[in-house]
BABANU-190627 format. One record per atom (N, C-alpha, C, O, CB): residue number from 0; residue in one letter; y negated, x negated, z negated. Coordinates in steps of 0.1 Angstrom, whole numbers. Glycine has a CB too. Example, Ala and Ser with C-alpha at 12.3 -4.5 7.8 and 13.67 -1.06 7.14 Angstrom:
! residues 2
+-----+------+-------+-------+-------+
: pos : code :    c2 :    c1 :    c3 :
+-----+------+-------+-------+-------+
:   0 :    A :    57 :  -132 :   -78 :
:   0 :    A :    45 :  -123 :   -78 :
:   0 :    A :    33 :  -132 :   -78 :
:   0 :    A :    33 :  -142 :   -85 :
:   0 :    A :    45 :  -113 :   -90 :
:   1 :    S :    22 :  -128 :   -71 :
:   1 :    S :    11 :  -137 :   -71 :
:   1 :    S :     0 :  -129 :   -79 :
:   1 :    S :   -11 :  -134 :   -80 :
:   1 :    S :     6 :  -141 :   -57 :
+-----+------+-------+-------+-------+
***
This chain:
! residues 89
+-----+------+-------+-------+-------+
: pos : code :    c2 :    c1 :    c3 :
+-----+------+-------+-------+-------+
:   0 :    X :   203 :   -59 :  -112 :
:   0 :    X :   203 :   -54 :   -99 :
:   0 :    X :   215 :   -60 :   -91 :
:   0 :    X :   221 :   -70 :   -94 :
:   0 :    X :   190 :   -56 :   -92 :
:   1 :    X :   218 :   -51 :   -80 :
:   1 :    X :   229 :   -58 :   -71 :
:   1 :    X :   227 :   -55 :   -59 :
:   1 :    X :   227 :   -44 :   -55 :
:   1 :    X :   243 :   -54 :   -73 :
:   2 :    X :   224 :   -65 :   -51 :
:   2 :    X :   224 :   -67 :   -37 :
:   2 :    X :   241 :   -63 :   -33 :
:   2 :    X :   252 :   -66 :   -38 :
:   2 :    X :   218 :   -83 :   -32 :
:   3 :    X :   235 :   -54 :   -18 :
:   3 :    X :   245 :   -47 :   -14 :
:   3 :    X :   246 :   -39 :    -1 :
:   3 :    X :   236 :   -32 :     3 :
:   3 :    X :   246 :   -39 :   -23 :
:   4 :    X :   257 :   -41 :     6 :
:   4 :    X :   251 :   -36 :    21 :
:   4 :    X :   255 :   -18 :    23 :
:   4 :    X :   264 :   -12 :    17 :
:   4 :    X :   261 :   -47 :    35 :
:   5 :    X :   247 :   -14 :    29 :
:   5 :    X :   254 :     2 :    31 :
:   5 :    X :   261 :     0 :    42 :
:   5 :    X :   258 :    -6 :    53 :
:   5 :    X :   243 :    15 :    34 :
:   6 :    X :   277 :     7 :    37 :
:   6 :    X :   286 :    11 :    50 :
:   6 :    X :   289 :    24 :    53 :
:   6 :    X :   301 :    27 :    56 :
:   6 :    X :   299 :     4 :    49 :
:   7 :    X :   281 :    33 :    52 :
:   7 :    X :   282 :    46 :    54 :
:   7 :    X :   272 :    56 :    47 :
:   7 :    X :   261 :    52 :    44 :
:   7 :    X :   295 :    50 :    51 :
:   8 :    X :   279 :    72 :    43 :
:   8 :    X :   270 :    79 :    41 :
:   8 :    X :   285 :    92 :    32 :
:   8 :    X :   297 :    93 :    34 :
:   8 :    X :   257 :    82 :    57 :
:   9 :    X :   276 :    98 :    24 :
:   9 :    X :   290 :   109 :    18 :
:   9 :    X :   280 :   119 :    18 :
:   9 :    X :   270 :   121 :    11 :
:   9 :    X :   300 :   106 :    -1 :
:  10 :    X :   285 :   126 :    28 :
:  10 :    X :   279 :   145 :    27 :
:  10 :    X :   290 :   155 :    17 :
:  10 :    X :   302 :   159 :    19 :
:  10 :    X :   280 :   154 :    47 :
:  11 :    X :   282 :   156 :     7 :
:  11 :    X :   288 :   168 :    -3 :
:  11 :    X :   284 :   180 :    -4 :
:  11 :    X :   273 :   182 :   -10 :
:  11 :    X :   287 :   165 :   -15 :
:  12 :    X :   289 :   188 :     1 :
:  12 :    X :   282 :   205 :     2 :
:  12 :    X :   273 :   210 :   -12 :
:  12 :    X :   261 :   214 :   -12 :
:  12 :    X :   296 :   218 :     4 :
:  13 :    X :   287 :   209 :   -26 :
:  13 :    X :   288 :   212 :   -35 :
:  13 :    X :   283 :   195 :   -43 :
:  13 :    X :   287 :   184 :   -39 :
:  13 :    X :   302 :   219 :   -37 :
:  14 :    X :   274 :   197 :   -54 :
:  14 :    X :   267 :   186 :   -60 :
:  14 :    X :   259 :   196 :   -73 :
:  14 :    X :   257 :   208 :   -74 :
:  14 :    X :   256 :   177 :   -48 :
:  15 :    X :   258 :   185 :   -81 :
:  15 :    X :   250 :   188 :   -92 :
:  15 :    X :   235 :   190 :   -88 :
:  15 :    X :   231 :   181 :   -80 :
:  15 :    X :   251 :   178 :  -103 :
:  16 :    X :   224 :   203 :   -95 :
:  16 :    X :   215 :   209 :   -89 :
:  16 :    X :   204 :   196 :   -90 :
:  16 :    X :   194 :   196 :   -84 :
:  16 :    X :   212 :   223 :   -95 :
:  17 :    X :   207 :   189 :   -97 :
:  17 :    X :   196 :   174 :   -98 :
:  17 :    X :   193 :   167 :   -87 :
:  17 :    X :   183 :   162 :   -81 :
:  17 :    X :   202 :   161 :  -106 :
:  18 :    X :   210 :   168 :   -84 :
:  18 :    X :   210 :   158 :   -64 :
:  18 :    X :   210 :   164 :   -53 :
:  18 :    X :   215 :   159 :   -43 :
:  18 :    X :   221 :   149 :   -58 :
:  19 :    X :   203 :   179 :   -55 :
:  19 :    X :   205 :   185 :   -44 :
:  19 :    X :   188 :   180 :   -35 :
:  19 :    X :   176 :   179 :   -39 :
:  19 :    X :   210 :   202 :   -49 :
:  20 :    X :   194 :   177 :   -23 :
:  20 :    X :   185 :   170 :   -11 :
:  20 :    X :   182 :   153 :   -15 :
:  20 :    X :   172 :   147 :   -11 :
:  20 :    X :   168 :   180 :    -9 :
:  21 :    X :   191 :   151 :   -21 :
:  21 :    X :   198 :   137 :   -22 :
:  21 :    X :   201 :   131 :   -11 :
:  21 :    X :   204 :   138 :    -2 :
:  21 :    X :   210 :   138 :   -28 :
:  22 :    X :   201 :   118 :    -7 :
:  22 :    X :   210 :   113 :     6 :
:  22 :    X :   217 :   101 :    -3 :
:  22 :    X :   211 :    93 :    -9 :
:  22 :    X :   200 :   108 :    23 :
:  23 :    X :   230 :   102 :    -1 :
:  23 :    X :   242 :    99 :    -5 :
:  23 :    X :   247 :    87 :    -1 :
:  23 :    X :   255 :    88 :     8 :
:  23 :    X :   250 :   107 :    -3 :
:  24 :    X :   244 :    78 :    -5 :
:  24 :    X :   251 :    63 :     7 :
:  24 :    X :   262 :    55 :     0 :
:  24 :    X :   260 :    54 :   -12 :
:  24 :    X :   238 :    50 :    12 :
:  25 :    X :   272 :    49 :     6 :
:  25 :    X :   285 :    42 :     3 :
:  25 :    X :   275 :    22 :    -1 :
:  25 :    X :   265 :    17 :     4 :
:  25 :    X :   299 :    44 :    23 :
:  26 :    X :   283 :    17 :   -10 :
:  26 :    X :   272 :     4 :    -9 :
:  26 :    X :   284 :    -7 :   -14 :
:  26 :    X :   289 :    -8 :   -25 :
:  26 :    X :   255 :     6 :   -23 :
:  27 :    X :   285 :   -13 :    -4 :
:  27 :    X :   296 :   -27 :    -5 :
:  27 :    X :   292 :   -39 :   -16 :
:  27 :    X :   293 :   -49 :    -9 :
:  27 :    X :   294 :   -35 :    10 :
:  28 :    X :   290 :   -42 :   -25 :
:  28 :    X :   283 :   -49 :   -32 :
:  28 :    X :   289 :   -64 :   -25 :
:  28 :    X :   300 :   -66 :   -20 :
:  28 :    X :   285 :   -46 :   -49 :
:  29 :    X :   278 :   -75 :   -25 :
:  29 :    X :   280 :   -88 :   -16 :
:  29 :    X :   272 :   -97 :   -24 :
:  29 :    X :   266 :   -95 :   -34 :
:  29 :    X :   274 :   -86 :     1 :
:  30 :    X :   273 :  -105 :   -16 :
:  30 :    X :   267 :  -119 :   -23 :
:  30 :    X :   258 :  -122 :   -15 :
:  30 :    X :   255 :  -118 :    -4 :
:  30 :    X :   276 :  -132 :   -24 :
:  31 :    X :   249 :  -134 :   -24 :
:  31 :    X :   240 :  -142 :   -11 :
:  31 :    X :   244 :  -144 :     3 :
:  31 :    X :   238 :  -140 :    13 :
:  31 :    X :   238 :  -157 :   -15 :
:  32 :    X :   257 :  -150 :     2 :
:  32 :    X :   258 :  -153 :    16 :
:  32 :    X :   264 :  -140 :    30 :
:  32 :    X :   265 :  -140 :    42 :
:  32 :    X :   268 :  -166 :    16 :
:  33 :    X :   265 :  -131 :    20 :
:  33 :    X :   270 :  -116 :    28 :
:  33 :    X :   284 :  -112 :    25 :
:  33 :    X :   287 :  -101 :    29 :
:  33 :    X :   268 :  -118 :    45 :
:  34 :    X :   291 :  -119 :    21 :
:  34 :    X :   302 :  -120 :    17 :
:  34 :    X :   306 :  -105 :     4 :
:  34 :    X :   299 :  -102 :    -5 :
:  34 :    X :   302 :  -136 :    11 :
:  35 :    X :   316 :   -99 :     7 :
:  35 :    X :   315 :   -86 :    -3 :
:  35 :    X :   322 :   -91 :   -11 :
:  35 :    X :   329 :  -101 :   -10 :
:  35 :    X :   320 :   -71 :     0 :
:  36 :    X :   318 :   -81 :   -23 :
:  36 :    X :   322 :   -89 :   -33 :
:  36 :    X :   326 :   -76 :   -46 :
:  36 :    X :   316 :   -73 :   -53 :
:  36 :    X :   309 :  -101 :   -37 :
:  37 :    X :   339 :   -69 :   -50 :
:  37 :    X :   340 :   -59 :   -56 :
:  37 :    X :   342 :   -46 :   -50 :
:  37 :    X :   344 :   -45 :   -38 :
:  37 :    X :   331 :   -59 :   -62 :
:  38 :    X :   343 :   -38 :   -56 :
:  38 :    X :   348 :   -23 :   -49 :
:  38 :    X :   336 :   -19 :   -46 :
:  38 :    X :   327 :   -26 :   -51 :
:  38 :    X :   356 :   -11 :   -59 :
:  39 :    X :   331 :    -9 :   -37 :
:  39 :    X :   322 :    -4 :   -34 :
:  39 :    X :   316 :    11 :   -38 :
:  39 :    X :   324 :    21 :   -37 :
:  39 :    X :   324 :    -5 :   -23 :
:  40 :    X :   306 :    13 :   -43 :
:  40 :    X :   300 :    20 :   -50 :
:  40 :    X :   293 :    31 :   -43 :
:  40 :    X :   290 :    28 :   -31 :
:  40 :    X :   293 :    12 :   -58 :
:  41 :    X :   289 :    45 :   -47 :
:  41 :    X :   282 :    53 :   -44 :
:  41 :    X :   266 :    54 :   -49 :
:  41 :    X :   265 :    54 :   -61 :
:  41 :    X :   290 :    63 :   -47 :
:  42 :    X :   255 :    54 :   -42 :
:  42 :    X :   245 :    53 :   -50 :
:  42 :    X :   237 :    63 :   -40 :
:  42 :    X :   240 :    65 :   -28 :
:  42 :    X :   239 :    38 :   -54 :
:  43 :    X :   224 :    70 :   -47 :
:  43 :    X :   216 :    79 :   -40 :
:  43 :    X :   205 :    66 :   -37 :
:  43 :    X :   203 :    56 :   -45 :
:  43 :    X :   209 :    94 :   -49 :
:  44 :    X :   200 :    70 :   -23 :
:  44 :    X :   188 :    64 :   -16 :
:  44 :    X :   176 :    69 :   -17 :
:  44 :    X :   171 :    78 :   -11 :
:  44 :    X :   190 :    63 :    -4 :
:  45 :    X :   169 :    62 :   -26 :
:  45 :    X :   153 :    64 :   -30 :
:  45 :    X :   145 :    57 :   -18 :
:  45 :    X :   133 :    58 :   -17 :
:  45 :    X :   149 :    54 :   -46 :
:  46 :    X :   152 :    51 :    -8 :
:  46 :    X :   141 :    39 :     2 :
:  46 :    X :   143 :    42 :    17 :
:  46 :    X :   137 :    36 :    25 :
:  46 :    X :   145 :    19 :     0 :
:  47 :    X :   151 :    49 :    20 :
:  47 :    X :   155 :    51 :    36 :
:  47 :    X :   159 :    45 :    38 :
:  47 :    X :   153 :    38 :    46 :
:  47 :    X :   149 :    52 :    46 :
:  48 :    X :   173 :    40 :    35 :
:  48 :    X :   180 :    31 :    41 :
:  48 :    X :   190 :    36 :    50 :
:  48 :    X :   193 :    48 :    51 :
:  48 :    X :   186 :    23 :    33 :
:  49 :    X :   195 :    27 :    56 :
:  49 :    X :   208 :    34 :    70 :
:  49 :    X :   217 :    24 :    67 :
:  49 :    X :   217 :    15 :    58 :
:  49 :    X :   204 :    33 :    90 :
:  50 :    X :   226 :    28 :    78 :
:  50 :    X :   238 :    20 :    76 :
:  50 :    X :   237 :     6 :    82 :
:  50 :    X :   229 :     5 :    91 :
:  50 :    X :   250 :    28 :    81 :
:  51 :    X :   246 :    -4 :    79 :
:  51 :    X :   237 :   -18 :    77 :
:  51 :    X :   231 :   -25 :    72 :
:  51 :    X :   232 :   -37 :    74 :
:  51 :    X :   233 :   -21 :    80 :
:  52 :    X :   223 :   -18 :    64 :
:  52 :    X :   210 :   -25 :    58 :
:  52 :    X :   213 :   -29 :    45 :
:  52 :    X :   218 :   -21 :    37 :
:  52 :    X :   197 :   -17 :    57 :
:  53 :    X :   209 :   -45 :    42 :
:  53 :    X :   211 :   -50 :    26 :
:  53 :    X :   201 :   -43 :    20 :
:  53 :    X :   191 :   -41 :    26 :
:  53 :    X :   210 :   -66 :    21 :
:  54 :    X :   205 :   -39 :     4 :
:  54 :    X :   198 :   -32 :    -7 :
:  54 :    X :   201 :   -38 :   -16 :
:  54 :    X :   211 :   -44 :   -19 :
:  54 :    X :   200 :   -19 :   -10 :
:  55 :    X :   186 :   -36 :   -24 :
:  55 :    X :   194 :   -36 :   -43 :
:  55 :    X :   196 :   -23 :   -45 :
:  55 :    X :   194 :   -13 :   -39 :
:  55 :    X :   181 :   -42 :   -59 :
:  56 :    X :   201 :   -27 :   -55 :
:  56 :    X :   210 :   -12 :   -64 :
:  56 :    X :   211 :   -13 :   -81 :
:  56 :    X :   218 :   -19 :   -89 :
:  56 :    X :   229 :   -11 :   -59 :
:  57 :    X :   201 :    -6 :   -81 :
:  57 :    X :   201 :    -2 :   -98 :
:  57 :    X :   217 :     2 :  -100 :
:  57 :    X :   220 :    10 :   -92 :
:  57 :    X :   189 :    15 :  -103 :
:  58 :    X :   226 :    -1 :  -110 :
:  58 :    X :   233 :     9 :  -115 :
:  58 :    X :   231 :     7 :  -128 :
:  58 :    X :   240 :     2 :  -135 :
:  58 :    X :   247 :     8 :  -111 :
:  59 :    X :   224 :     8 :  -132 :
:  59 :    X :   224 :    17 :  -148 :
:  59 :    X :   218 :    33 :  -148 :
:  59 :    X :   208 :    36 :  -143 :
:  59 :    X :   212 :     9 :  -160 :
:  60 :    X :   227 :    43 :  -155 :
:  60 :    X :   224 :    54 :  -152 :
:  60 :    X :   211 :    57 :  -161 :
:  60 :    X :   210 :    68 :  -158 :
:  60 :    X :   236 :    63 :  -154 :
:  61 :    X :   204 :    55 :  -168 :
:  61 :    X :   194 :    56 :  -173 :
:  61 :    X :   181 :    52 :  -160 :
:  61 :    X :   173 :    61 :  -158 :
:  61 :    X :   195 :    46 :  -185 :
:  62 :    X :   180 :    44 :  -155 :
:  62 :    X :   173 :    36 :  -148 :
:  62 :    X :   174 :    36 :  -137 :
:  62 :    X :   166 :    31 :  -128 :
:  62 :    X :   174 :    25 :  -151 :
:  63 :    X :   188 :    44 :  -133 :
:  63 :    X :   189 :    49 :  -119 :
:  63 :    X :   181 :    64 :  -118 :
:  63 :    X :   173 :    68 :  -109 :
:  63 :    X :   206 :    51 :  -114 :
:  64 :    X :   185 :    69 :  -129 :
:  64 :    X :   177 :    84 :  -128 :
:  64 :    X :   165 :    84 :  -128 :
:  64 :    X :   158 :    91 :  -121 :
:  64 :    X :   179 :    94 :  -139 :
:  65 :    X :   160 :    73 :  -138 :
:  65 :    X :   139 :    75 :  -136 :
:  65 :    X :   136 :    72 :  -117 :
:  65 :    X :   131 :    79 :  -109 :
:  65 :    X :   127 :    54 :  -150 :
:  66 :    X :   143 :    58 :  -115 :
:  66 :    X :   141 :    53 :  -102 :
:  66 :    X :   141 :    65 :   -91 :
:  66 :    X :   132 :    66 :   -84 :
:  66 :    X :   152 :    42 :   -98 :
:  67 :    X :   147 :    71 :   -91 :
:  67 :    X :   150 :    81 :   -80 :
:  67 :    X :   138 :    94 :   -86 :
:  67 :    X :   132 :   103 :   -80 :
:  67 :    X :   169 :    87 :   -80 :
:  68 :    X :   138 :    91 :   -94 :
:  68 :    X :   127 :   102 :  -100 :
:  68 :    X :   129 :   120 :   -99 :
:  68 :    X :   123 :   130 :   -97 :
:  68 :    X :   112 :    99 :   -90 :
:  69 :    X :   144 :   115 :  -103 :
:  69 :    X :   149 :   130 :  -107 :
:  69 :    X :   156 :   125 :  -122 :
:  69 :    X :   168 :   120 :  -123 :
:  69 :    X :   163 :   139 :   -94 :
:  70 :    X :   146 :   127 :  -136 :
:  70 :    X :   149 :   122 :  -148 :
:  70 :    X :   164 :   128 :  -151 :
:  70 :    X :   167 :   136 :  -142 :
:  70 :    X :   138 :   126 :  -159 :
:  71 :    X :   173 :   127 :  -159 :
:  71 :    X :   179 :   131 :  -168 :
:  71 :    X :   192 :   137 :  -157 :
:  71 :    X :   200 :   145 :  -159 :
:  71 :    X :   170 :   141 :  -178 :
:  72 :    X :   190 :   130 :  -148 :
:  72 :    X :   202 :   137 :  -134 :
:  72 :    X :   214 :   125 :  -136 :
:  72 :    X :   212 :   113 :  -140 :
:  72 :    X :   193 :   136 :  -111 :
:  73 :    X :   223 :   130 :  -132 :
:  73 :    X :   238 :   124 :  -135 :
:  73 :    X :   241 :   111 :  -122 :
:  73 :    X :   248 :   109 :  -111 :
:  73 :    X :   251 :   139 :  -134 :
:  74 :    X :   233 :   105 :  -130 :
:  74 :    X :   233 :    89 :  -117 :
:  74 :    X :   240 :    80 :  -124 :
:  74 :    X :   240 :    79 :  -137 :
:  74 :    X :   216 :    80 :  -113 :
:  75 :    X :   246 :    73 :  -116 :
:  75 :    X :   253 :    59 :  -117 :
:  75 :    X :   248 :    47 :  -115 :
:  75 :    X :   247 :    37 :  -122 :
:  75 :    X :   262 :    58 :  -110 :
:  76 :    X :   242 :    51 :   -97 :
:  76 :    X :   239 :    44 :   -89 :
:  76 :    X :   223 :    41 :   -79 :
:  76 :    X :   223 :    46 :   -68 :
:  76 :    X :   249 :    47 :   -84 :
:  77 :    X :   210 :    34 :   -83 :
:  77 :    X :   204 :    45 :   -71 :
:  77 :    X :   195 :    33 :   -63 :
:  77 :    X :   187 :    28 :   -71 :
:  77 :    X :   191 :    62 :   -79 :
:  78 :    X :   195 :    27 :   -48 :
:  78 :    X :   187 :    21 :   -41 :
:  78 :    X :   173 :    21 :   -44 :
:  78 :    X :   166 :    31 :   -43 :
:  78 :    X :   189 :    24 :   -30 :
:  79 :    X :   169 :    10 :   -47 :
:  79 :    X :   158 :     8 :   -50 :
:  79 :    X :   148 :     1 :   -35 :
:  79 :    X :   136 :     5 :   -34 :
:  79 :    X :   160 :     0 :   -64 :
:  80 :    X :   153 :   -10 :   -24 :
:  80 :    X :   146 :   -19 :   -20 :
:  80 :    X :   156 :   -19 :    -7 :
:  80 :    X :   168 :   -16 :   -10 :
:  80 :    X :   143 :   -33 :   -31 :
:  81 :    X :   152 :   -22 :     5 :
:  81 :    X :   155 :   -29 :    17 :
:  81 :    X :   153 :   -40 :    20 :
:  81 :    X :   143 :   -43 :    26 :
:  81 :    X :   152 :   -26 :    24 :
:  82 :    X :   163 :   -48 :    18 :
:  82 :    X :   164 :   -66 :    15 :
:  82 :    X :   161 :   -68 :    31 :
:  82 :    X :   167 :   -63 :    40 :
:  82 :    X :   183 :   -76 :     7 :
:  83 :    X :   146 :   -79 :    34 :
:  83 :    X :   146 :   -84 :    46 :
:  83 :    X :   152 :   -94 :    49 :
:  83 :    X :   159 :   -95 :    60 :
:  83 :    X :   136 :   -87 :    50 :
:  84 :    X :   151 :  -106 :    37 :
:  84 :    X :   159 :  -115 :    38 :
:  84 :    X :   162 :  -124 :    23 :
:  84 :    X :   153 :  -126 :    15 :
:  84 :    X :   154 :  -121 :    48 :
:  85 :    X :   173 :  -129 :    23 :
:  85 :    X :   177 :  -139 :    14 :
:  85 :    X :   179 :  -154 :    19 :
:  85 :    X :   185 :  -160 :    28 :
:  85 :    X :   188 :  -135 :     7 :
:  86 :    X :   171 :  -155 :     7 :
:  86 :    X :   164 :  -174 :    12 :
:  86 :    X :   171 :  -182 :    -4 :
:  86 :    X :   170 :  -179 :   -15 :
:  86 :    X :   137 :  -176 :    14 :
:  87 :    X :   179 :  -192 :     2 :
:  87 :    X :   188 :  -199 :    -7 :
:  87 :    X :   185 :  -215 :    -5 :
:  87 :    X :   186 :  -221 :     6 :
:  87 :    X :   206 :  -194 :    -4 :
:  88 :    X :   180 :  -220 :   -18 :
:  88 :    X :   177 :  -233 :   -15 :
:  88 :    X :   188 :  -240 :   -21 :
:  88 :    X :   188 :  -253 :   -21 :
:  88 :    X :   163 :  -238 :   -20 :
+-----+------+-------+-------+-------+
***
């Protein structure tokens, strides 16, 4: 998994019939301390997240597609969790 903040959202008219009524979110991948970390990734939102909010993020496309619970759909990426907080001893 990868904790990750959402910095937006991608509206696609045209999409594969798997992700259609999908919601589409941009995801900064970051560190414990908030710090980004890597290119930023596209993943579908299984949890209602908005922009701002830390997530994990499945990216395995196997494991993204069960998670979102559209099997066998052409995922990469898919939000699983809305991180309240990270606690670092």
């Amino acid at each position: 998994m990868i904790l990750g903040r959402v910095t937006g959202s991608v509206v696609a008219t045209a999409k594969h019939y798997k992700l259609e009524g999908c919601k589409l979110l941009l995801v900064q991948p970051i560190g414990p301390q908030g710090d980004a970390r890597g290119v930023p990734m596209l993943a579908v939102d299984g949890v209602d997240a908005g922009e701002g909010d830390r997530v994990l993020v499945v990216q395995e496309g196997k494991c993204a597609s069960m998670v979102s619970g559209r099997a066998d759909s052409p995922l990469d990426a898919a939000i699983v969790a809305v991180v309240d907080a990270v606690e670092l001893e």
